[in-house]
C-alpha positions as CSV (number, residue, x, y, z in Angstrom):
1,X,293.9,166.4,103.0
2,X,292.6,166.2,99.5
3,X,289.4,163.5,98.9
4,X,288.2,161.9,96.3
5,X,285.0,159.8,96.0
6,X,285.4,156.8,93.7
7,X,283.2,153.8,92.7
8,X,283.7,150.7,94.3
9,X,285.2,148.3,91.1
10,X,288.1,151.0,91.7
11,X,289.1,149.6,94.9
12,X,291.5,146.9,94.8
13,X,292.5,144.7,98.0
14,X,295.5,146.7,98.5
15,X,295.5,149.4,95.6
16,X,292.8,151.9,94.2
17,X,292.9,153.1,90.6
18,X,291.1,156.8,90.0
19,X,290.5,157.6,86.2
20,X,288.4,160.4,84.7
21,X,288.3,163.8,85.9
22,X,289.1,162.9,89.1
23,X,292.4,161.6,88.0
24,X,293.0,164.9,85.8
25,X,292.0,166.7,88.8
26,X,295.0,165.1,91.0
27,X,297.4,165.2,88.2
28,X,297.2,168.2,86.4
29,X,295.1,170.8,88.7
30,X,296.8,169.6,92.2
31,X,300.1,168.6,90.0
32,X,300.2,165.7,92.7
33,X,303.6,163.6,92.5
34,X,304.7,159.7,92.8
35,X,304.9,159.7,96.8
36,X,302.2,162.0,97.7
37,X,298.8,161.1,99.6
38,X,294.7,161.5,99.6
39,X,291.9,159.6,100.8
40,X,289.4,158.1,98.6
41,X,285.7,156.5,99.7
42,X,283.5,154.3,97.7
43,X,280.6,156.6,99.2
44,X,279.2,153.6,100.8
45,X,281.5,150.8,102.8
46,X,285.1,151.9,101.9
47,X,287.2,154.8,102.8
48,X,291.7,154.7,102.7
49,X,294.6,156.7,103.2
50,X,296.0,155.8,99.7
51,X,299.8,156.7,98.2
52,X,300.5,157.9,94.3
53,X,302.5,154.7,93.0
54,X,301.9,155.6,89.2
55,X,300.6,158.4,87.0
56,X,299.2,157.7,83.6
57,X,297.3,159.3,81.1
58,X,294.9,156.4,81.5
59,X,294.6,157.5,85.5
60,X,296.3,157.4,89.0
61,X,297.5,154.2,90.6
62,X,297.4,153.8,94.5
63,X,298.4,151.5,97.0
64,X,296.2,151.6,100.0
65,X,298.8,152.7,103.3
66,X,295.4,152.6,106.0
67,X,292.2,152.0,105.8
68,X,289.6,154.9,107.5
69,X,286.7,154.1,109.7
70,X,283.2,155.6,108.7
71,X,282.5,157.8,111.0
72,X,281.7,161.3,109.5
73,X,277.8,160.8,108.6
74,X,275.2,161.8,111.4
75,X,272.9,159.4,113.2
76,X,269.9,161.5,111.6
77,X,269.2,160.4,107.7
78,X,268.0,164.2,106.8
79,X,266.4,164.2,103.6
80,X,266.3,167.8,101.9
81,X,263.1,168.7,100.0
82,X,263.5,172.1,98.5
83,X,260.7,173.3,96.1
84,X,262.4,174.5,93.1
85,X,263.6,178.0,93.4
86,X,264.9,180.8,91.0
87,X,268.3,181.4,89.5
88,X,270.6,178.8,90.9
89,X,269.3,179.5,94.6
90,X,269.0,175.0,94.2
91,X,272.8,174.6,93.9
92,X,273.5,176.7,96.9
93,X,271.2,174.4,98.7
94,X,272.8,171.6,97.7
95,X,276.2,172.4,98.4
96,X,275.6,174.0,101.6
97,X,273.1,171.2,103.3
98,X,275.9,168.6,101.7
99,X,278.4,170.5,104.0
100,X,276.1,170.3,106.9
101,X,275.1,166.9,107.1
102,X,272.1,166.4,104.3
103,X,272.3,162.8,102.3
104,X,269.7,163.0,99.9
105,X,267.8,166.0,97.8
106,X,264.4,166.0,96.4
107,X,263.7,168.6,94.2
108,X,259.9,169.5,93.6
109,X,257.3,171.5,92.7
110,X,254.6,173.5,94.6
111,X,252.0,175.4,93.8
112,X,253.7,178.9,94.0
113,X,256.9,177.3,92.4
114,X,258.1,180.4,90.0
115,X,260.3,178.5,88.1
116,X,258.9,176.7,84.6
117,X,259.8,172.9,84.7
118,X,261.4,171.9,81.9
119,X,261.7,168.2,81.7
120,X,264.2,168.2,78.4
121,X,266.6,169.9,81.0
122,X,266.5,167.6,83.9
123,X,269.1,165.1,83.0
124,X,271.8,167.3,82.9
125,X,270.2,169.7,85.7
126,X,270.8,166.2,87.7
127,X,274.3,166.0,86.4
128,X,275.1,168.9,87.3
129,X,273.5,169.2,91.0
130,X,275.1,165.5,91.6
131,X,278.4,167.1,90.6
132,X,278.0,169.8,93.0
133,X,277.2,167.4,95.9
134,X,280.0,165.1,95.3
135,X,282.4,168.3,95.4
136,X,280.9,169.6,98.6
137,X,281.3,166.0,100.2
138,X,284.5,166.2,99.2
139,X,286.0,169.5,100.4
140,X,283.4,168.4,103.9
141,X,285.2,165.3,104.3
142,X,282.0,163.1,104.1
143,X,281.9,159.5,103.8
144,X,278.9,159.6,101.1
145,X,277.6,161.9,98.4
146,X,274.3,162.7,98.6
147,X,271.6,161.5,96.5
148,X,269.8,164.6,94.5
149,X,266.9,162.8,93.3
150,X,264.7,163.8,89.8
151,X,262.3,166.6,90.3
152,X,259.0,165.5,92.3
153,X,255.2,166.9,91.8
154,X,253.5,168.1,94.7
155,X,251.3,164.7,95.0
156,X,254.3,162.6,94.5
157,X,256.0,164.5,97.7
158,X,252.8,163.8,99.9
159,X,252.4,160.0,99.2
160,X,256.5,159.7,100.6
161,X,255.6,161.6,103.7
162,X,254.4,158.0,105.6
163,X,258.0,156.4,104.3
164,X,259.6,159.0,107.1
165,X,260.2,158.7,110.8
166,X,259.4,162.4,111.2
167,X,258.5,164.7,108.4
168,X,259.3,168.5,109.1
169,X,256.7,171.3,107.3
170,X,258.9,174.1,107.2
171,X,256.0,177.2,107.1
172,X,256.3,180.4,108.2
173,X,253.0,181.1,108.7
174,X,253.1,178.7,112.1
175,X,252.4,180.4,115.3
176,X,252.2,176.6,117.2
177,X,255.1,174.1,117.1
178,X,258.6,175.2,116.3
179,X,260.6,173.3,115.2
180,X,262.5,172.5,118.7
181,X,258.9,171.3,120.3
182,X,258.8,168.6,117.5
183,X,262.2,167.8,117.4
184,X,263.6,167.2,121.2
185,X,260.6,164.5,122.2
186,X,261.2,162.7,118.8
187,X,265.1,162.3,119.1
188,X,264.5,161.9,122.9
189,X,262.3,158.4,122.0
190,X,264.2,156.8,119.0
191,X,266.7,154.0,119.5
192,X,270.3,155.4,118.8
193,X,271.0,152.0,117.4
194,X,269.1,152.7,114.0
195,X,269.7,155.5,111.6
196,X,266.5,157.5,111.9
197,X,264.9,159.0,108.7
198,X,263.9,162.5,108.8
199,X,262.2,164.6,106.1
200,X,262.7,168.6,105.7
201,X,259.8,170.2,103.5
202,X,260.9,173.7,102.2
203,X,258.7,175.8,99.8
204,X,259.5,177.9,97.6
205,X,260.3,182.0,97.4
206,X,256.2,182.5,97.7
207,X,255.7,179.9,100.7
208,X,253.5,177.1,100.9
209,X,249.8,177.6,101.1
210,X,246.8,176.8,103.8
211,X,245.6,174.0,101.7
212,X,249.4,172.6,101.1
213,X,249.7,173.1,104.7
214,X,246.7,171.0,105.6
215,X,247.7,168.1,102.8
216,X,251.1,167.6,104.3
217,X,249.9,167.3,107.9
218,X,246.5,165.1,107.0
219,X,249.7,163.1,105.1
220,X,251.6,162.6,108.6
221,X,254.0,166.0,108.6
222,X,254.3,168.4,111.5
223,X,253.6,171.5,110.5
224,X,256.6,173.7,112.3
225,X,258.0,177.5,112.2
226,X,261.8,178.7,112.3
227,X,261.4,181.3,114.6
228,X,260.3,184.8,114.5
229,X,262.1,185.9,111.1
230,X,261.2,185.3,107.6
231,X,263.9,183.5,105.9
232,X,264.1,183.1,102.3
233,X,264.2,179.8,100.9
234,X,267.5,178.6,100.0
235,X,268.3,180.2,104.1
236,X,265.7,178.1,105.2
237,X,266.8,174.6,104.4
238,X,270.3,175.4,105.9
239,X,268.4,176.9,109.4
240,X,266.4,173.4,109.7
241,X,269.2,171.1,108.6
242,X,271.0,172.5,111.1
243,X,269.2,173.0,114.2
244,X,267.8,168.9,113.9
245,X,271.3,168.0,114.0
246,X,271.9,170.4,116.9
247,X,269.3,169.0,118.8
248,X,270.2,165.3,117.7
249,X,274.2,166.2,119.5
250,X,275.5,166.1,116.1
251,X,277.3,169.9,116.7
252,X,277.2,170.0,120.0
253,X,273.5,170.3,121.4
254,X,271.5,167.3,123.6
């Protein structure tokens, strides 16, 4: 069924009202009719099963037939930190980890990041990379879009490594800890009864370096590999989202 993410002064007690390009989207690319049905979420507290009363040129009116529990979002908070790649390797990130389970995206740059950072850009790189998570979300049937934060310098992303439960250095140069080793005694000893807040570190098409290595885990990361392969970048943020919420029993695992 057809979902829509809407902001929360749309949602009436008993009716919603969708205006914008979601309501040209319902009205002239679905061609929905008076009668038909779709769910809408607030991306935070509220989610219904609503029904078309009205269609306008100002928007879609509908009344509210059920409201829908939140239960789509994982226990695990997996933040996605993706040093800027080429071309627009970043959106495929985006919308795949926002199918998988991701809810926020920090964007930022290392010290082999390729790509020139041009700051004039970044509000409507933003835009646009918001846009793509709120359609993913949509066709994954999550309850929340995620957050794709402004781009990050390298220092920045170090001093927000303490603000995590368990920060993950995704380098594949490590012949220690994978990332299972870390992961299975960490979800085995957190309380179930709090969302814990995990951070995913991915470089960029070059790899991190020893010294970028050594900042993050003198900062508090864990320095971890992805098995014996070596995945490019965009492939590498997938592989790690998924596997923590494997191990955490989100698709099936512990």
């Amino acid at each position: 069924m057809q979902r829509y993410f809407i902001v929360p002064e749309q949602f009436g007690e008993h009716s919603v009202m969708i205006t914008g390009d979601d309501a040209h989207h319902i009205s002239k690319v679905m061609r929905a009719r008076v009668g038909e049905k779709f769910i809408v979420s607030d991306g935070a507290s509220q989610e219904a099963l609503v029904e078309i009363t009205d269609i306008e040129a100002s928007g879609v009116t509908a009344v509210i037939v059920e409201r829908i529990a939140l239960t789509q979002e994982p226990w695990l908070q997996v933040t996605v930190a993706q040093s800027l790649p080429k071309g627009d390797k970043m959106e495929t990130v985006i919308q795949k980890c926002t199918e998988i389970g991701a809810v926020r995206f920090i964007p930022y740059i290392s010290e082999r990041t390729i790509v020139q950072y041009d700051a004039k850009k970044e509000a409507k790189r933003i835009e646009r990379w918001g846009k793509i998570a709120k359609e993913a979300a949509e066709q994954a049937h999550r309850n929340r879009v995620p957050e794709v934060e402004s781009t990050s310098t390298w220092k920045q992303m170090l001093a927000r490594i303490a603000s995590y439960d368990l920060v993950l250095f995704c380098y594949e140069k490590e012949e220690g800890l994978q990332l299972r080793d870390v992961v299975q005694p960490f979800i085995a000893g957190m309380d179930r009864n709090r969302a814990a807040q995990v951070l995913v570190m991915v470089g960029p098409e070059g790899g991190f370096t020893v010294q970028e290595m050594e900042a993050a885990e003198s900062a508090g990361a864990k320095s971890v590999g992805l098995g014996r392969r070596i995945l490019r970048t965009e492939t590498a943020a997938m592989v790690g989202l998924t596997c923590l919420l494997y191990e955490s029993g989100e698709m099936g695992g512990v």
